[in-house]
N, CA, C and O atoms as a printed pandas DataFrame, in Angstrom:
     atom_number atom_name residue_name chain_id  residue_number  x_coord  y_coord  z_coord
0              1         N          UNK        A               1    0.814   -1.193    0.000
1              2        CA          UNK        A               1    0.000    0.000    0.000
2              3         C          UNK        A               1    0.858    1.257    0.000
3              4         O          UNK        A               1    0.354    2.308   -0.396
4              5         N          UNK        A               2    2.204    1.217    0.446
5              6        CA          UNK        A               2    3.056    1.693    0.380
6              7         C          UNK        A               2    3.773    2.738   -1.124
7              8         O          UNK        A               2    4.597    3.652   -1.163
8              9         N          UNK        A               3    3.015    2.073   -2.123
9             10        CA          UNK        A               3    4.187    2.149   -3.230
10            11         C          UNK        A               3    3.380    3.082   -3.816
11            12         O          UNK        A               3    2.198    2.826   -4.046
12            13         N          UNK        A               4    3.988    4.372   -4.147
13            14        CA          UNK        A               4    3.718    5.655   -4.657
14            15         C          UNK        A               4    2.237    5.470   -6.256
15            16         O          UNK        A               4    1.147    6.002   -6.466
16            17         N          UNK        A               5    3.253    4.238   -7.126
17            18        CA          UNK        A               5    2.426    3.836   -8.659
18            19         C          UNK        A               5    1.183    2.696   -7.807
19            20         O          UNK        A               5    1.095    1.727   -8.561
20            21         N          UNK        A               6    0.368    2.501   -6.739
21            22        CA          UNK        A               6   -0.629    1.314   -6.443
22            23         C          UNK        A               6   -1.747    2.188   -7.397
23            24         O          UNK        A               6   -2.039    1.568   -8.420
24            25         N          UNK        A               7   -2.330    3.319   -7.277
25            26        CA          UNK        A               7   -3.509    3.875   -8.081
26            27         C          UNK        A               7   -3.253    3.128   -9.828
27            28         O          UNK        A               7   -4.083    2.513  -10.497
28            29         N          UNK        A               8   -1.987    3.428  -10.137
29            30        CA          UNK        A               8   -1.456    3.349  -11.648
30            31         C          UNK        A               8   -1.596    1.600  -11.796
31            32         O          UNK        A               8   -2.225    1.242  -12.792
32            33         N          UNK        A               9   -1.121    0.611  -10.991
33            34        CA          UNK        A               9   -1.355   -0.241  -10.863
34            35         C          UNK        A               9   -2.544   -0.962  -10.901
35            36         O          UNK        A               9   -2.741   -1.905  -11.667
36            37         N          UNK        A              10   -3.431   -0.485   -9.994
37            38        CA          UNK        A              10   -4.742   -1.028   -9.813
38            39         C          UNK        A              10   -5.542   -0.799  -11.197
39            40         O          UNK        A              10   -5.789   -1.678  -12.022
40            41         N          UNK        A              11   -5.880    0.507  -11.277
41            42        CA          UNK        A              11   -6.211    0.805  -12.232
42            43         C          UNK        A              11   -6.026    0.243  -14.013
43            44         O          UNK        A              11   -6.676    0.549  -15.013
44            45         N          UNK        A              12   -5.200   -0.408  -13.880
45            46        CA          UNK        A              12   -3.949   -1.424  -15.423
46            47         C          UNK        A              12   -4.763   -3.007  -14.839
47            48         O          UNK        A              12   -5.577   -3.702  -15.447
48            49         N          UNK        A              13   -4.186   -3.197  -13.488
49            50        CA          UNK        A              13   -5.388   -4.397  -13.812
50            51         C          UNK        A              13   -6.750   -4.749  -13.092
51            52         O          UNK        A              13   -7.099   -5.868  -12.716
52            53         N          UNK        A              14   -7.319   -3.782  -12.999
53            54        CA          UNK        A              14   -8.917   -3.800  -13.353
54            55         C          UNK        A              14   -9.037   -3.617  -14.722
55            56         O          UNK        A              14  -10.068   -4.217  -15.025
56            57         N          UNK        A              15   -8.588   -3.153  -15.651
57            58        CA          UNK        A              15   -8.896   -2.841  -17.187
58            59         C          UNK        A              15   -8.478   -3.811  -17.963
59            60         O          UNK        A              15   -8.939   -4.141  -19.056
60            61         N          UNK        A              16   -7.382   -4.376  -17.240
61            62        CA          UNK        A              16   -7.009   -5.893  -18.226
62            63         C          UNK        A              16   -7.287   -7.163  -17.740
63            64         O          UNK        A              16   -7.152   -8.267  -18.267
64            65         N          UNK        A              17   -7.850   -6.700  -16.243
65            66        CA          UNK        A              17   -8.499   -8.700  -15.781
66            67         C          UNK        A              17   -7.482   -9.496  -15.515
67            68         O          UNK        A              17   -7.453  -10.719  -15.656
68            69         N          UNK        A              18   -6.462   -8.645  -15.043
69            70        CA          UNK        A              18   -5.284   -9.542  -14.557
70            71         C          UNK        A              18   -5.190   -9.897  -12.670
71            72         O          UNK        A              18   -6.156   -9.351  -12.135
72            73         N          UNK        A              19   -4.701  -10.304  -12.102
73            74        CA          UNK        A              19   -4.465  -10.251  -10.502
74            75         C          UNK        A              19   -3.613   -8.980  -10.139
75            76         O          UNK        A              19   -2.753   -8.349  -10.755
76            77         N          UNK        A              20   -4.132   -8.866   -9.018
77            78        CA          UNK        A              20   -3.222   -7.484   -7.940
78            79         C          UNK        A              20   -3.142   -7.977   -6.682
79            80         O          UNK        A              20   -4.179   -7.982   -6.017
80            81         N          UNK        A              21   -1.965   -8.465   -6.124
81            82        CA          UNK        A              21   -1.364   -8.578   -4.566
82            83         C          UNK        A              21   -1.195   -7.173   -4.045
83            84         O          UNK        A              21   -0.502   -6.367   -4.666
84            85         N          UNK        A              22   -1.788   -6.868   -2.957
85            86        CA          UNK        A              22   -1.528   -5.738   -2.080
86            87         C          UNK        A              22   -0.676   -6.209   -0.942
87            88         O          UNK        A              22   -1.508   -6.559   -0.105
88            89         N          UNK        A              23    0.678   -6.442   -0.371
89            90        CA          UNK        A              23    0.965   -6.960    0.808
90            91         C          UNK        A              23    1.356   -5.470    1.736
91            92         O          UNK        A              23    1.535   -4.328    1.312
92            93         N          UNK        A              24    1.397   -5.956    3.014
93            94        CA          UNK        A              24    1.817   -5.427    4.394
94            95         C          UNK        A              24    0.339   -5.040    4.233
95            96         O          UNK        A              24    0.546   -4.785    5.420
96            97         N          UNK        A              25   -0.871   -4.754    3.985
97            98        CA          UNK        A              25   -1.981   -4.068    4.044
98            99         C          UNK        A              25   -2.638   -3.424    5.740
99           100         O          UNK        A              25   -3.427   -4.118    6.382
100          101         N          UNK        A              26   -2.243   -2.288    6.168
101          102        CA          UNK        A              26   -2.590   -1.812    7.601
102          103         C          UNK        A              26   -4.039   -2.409    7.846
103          104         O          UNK        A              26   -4.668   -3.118    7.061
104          105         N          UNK        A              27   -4.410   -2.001    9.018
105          106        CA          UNK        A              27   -6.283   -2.457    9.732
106          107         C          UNK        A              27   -7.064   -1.331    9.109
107          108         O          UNK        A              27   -8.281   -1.513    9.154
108          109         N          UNK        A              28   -6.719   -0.358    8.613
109          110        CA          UNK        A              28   -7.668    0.632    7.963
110          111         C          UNK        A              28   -7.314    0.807    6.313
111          112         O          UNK        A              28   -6.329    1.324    5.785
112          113         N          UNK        A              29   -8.490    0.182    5.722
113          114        CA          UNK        A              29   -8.304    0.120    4.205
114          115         C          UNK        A              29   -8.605    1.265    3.767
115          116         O          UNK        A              29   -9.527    1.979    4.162
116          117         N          UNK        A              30   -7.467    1.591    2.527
117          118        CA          UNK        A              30   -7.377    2.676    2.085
118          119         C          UNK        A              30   -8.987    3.213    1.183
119          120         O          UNK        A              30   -9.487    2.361    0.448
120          121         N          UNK        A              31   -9.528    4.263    1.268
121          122        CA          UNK        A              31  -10.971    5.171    0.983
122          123         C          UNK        A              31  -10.734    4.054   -0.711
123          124         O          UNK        A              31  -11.490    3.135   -1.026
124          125         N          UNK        A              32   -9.605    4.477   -1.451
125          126        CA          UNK        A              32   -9.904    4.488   -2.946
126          127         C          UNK        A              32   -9.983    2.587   -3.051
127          128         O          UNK        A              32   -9.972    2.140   -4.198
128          129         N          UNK        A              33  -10.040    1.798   -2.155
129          130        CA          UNK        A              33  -10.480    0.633   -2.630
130          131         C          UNK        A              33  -11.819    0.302   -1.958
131          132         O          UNK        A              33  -12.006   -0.909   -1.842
132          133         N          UNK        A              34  -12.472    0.831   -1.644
133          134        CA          UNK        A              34  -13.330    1.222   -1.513
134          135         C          UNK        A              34  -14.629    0.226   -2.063
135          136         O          UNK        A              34  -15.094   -0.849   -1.681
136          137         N          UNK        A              35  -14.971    1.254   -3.246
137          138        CA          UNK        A              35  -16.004    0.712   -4.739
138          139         C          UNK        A              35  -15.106   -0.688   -4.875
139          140         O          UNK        A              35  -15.299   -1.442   -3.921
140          141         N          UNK        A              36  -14.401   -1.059   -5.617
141          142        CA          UNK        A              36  -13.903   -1.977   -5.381
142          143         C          UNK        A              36  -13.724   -3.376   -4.982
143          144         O          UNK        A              36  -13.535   -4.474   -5.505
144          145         N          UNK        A              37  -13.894   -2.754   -3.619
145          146        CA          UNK        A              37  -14.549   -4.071   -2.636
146          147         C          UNK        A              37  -15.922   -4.201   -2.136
147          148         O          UNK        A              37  -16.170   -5.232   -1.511
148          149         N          UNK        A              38  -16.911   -3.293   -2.308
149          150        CA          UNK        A              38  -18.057   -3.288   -2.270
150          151         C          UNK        A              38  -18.843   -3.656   -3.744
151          152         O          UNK        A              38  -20.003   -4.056   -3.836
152          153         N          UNK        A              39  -17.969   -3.432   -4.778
153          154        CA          UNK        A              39  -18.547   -4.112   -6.021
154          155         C          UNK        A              39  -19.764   -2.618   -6.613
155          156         O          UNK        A              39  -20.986   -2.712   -6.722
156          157         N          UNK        A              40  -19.004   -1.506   -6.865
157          158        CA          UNK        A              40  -19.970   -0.026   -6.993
158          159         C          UNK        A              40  -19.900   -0.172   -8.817
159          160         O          UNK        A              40  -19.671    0.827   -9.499
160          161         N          UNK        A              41  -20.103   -1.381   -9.368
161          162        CA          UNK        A              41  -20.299   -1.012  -10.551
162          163         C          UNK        A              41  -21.098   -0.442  -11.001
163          164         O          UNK        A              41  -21.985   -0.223  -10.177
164          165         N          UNK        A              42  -21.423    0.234  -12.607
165          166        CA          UNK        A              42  -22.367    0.803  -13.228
166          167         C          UNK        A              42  -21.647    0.635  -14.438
167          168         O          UNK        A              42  -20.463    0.643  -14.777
168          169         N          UNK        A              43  -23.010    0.443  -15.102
169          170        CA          UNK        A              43  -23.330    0.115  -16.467
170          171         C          UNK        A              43  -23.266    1.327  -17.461
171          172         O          UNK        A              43  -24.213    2.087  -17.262
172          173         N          UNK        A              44  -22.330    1.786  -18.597
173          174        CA          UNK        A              44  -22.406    3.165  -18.975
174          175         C          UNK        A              44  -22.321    2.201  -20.507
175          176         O          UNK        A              44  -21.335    1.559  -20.868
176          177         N          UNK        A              45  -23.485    2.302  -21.165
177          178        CA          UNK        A              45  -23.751    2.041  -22.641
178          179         C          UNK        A              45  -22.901    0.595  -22.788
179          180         O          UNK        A              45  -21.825    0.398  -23.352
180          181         N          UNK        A              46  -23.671   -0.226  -22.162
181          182        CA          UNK        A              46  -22.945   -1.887  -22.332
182          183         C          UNK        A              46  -21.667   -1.937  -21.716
183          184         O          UNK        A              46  -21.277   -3.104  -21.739
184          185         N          UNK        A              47  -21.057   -1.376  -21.316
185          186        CA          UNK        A              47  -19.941   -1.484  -20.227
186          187         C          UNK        A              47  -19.562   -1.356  -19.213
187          188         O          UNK        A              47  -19.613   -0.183  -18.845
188          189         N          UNK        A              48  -19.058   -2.226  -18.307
189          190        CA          UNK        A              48  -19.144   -2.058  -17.130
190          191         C          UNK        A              48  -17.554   -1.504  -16.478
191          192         O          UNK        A              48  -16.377   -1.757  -16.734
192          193         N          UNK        A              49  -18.189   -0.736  -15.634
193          194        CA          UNK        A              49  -16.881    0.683  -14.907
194          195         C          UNK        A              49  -17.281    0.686  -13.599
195          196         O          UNK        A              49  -18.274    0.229  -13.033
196          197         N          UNK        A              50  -16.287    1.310  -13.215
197          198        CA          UNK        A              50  -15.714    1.282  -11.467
198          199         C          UNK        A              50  -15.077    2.475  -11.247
199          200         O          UNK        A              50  -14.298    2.761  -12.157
200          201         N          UNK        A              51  -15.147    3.370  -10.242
201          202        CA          UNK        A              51  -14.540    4.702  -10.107
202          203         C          UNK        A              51  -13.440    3.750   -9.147
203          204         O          UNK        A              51  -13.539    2.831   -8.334
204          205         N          UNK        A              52  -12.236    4.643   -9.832
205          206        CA          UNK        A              52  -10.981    4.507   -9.271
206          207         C          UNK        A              52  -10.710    5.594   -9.473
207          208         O          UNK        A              52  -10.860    6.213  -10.526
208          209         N          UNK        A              53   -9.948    6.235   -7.726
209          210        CA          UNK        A              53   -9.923    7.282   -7.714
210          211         C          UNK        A              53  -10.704    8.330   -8.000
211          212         O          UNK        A              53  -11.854    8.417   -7.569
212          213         N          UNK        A              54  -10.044    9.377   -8.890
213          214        CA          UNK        A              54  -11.356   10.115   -9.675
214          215         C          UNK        A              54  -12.494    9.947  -10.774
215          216         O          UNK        A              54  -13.567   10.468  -11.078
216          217         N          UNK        A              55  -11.576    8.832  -11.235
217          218        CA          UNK        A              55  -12.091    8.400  -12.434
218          219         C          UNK        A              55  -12.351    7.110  -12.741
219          220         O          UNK        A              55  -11.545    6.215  -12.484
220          221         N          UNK        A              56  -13.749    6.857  -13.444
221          222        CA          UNK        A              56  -14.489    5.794  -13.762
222          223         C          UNK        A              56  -13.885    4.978  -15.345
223          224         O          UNK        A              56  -13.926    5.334  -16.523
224          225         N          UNK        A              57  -13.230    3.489  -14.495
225          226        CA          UNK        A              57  -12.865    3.007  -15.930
226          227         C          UNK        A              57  -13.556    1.884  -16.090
227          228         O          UNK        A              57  -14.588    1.564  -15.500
228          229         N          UNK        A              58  -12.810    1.129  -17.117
229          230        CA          UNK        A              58  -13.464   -0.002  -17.453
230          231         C          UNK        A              58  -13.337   -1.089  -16.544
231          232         O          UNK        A              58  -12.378   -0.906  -15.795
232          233         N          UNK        A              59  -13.902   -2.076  -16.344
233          234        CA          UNK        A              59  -14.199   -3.068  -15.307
234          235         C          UNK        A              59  -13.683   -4.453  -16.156
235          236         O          UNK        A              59  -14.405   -4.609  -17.140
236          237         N          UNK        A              60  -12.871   -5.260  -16.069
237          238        CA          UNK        A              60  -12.825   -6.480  -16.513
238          239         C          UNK        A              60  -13.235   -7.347  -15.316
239          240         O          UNK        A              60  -13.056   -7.137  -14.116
240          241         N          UNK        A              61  -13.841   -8.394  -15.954
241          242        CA          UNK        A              61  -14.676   -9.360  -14.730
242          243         C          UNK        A              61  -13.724  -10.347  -13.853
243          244         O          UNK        A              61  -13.906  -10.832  -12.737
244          245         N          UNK        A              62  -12.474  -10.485  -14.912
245          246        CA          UNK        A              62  -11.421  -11.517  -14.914
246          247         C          UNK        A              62  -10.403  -11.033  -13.688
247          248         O          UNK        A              62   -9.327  -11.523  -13.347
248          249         N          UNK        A              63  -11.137   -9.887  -13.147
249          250        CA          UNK        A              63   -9.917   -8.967  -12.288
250          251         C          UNK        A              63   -9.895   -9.706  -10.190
251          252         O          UNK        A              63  -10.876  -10.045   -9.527
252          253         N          UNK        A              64   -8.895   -9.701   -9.902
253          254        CA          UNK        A              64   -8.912  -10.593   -9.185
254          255         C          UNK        A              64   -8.040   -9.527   -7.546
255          256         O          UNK        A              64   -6.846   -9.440   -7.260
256          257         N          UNK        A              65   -9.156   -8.964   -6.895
257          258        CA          UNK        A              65   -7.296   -8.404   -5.804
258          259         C          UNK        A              65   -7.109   -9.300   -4.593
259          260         O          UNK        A              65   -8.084   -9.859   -4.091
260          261         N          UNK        A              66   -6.315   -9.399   -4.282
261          262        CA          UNK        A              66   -5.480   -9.869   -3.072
262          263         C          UNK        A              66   -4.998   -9.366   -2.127
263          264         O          UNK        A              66   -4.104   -8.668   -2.606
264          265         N          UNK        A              67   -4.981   -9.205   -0.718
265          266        CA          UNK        A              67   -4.056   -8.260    0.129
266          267         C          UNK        A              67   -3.910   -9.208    1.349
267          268         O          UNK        A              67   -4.820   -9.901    1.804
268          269         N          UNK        A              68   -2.650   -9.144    1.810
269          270        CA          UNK        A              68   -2.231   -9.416    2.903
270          271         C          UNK        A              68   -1.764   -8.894    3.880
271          272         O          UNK        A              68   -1.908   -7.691    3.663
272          273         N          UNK        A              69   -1.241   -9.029    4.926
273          274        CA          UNK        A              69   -1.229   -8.672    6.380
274          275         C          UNK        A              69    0.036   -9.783    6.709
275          276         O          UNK        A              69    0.086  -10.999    6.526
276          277         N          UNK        A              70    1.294   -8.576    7.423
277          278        CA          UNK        A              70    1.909   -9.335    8.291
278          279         C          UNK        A              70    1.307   -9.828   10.132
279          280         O          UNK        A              70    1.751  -10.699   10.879
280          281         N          UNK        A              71    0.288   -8.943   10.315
281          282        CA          UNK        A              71   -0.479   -8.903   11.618
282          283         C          UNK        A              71   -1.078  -10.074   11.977
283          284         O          UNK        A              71   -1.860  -10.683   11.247
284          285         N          UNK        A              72   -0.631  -10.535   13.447
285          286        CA          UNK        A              72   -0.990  -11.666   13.984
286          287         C          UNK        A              72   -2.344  -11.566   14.211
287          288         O          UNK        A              72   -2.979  -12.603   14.019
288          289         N          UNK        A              73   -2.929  -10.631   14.555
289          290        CA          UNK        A              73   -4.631  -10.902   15.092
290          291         C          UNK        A              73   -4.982   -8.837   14.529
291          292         O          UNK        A              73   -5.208   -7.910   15.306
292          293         N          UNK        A              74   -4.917   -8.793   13.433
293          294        CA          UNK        A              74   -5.518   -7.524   12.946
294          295         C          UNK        A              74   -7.133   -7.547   13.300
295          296         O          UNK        A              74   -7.912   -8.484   13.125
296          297         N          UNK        A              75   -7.390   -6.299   13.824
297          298        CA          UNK        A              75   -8.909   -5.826   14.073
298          299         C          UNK        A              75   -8.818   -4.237   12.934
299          300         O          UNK        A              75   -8.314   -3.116   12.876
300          301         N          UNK        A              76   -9.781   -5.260   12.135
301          302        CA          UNK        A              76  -10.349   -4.497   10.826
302          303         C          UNK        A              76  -11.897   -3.839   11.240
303          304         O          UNK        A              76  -12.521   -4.311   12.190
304          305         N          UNK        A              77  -12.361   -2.862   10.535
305          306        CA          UNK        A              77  -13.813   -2.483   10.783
306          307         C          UNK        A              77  -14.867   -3.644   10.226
307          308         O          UNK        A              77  -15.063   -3.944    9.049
308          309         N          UNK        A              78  -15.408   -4.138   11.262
309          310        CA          UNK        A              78  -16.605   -4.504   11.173
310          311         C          UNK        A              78  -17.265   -4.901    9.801
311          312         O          UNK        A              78  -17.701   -6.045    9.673
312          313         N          UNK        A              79  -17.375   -3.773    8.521
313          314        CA          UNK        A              79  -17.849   -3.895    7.341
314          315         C          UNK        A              79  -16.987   -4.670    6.730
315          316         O          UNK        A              79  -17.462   -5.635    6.132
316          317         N          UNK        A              80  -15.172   -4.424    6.703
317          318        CA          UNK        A              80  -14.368   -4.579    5.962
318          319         C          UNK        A              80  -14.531   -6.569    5.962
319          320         O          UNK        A              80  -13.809   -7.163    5.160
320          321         N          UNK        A              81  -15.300   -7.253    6.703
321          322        CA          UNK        A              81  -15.632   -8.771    7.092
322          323         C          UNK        A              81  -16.706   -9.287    6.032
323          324         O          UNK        A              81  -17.002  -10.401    5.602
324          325         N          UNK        A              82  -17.209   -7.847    5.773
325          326        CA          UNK        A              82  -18.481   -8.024    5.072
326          327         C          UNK        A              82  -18.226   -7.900    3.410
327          328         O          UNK        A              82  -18.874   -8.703    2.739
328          329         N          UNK        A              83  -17.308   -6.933    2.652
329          330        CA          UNK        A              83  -16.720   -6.911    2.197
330          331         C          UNK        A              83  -16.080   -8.285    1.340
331          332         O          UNK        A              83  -16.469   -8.802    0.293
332          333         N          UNK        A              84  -15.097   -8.586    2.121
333          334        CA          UNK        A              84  -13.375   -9.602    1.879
334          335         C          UNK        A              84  -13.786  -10.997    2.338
335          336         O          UNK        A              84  -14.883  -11.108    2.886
336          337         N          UNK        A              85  -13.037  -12.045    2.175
337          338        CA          UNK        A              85  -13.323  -12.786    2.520
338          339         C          UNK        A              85  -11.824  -13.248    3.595
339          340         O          UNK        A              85  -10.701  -13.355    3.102
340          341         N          UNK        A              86  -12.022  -13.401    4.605
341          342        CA          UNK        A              86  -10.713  -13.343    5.370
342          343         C          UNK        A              86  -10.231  -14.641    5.917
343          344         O          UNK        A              86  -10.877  -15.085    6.867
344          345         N          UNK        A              87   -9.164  -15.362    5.470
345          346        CA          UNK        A              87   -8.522  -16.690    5.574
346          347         C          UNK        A              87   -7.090  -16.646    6.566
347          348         O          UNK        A              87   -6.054  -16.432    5.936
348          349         N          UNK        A              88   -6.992  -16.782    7.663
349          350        CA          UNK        A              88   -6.380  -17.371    8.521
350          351         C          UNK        A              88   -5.426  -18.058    8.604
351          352         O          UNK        A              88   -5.640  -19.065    9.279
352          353         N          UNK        A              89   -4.006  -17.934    8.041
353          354        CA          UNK        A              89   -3.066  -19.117    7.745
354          355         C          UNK        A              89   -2.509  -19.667    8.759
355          356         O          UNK        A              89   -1.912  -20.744    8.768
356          357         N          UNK        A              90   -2.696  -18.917    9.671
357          358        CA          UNK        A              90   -1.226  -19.517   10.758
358          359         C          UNK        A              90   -2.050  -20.610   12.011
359          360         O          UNK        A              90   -1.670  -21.050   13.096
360          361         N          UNK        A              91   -3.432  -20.764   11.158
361          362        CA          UNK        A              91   -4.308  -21.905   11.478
362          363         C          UNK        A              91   -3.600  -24.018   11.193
363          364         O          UNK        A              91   -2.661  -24.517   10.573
364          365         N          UNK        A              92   -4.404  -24.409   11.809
365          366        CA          UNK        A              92   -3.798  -26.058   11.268
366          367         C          UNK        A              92   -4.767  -25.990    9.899
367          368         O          UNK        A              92   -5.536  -25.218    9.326
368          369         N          UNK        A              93   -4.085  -27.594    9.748
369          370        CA          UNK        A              93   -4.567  -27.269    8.072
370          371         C          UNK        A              93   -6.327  -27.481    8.120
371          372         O          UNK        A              93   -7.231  -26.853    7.568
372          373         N          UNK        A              94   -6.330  -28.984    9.298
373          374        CA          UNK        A              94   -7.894  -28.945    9.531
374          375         C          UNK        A              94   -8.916  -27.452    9.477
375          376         O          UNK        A              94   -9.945  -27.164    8.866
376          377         N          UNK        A              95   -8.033  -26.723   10.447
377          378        CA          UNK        A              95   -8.866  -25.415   11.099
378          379         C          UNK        A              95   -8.929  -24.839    9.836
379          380         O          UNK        A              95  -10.007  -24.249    9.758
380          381         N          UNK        A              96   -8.237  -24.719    8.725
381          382        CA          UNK        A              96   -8.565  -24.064    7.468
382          383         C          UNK        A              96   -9.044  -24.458    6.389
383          384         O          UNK        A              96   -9.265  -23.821    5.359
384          385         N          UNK        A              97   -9.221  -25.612    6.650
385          386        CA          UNK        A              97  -10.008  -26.463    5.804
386          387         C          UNK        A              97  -11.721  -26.025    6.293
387          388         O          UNK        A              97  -12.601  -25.886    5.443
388          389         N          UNK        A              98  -11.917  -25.888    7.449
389          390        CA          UNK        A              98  -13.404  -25.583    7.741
390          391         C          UNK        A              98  -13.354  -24.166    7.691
391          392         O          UNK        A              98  -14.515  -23.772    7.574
392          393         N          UNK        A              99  -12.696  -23.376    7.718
393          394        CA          UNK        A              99  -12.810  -21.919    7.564
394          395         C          UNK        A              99  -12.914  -21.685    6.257
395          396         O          UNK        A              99  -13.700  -20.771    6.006
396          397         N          UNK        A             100  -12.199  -22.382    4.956
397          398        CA          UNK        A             100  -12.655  -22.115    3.968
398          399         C          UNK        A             100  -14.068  -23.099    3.192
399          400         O          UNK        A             100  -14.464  -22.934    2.038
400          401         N          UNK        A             101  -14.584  -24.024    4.111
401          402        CA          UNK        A             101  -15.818  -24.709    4.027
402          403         C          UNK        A             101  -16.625  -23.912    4.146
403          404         O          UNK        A             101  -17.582  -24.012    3.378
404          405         N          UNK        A             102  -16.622  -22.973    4.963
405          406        CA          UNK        A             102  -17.486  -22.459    6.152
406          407         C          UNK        A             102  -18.126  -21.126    5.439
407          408         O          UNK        A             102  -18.900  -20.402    6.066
């Protein structure tokens, strides 16, 4: 979250439907991922767009983000659960086997 080009980044692959790793990610997610992770699409003449940042681009469906956390027990807001889907590694494999059942 750190890195000056993440807007320039994100923005390249949401438009090409490629993956984006976010690592070290703090407990307070940054405003501009926002839409994003709530899924704020809109439909503008058969195409589908996403405001990033200021500006509304194109949406590829194929687009995939990722973020991680070096934090042993991060307390995120409440919504951000509602949002993400949050997986647990430093679990046994059982315990993550039902967390991703679950």
């Amino acid at each position: 979250m750190n890195d000056p080009k993440i807007l320039t980044n994100l923005e390249f692959c949401i438009k090409q439907g490629s993956y984006l790793l976010i690592e070290d990610m703090p407990e307070t997610i940054d405003p501009i991922l926002e839409p994003i992770l709530t899924n704020q699409f809109v439909d503008i003449q058969g195409w589908r767009q996403i405001r990033c940042g200021d500006q509304m681009i194109d949406y590829d469906s194929n687009f995939k983000l990722y973020m991680t956390t070096k934090m042993n027990n991060p307390h995120f807001l409440p919504e951000v659960f509602i949002w993400v889907t949050i997986i647990n590694f430093t679990v046994t494999e059982s315990g993550l086997s039902e967390q991703l059942l679950s």
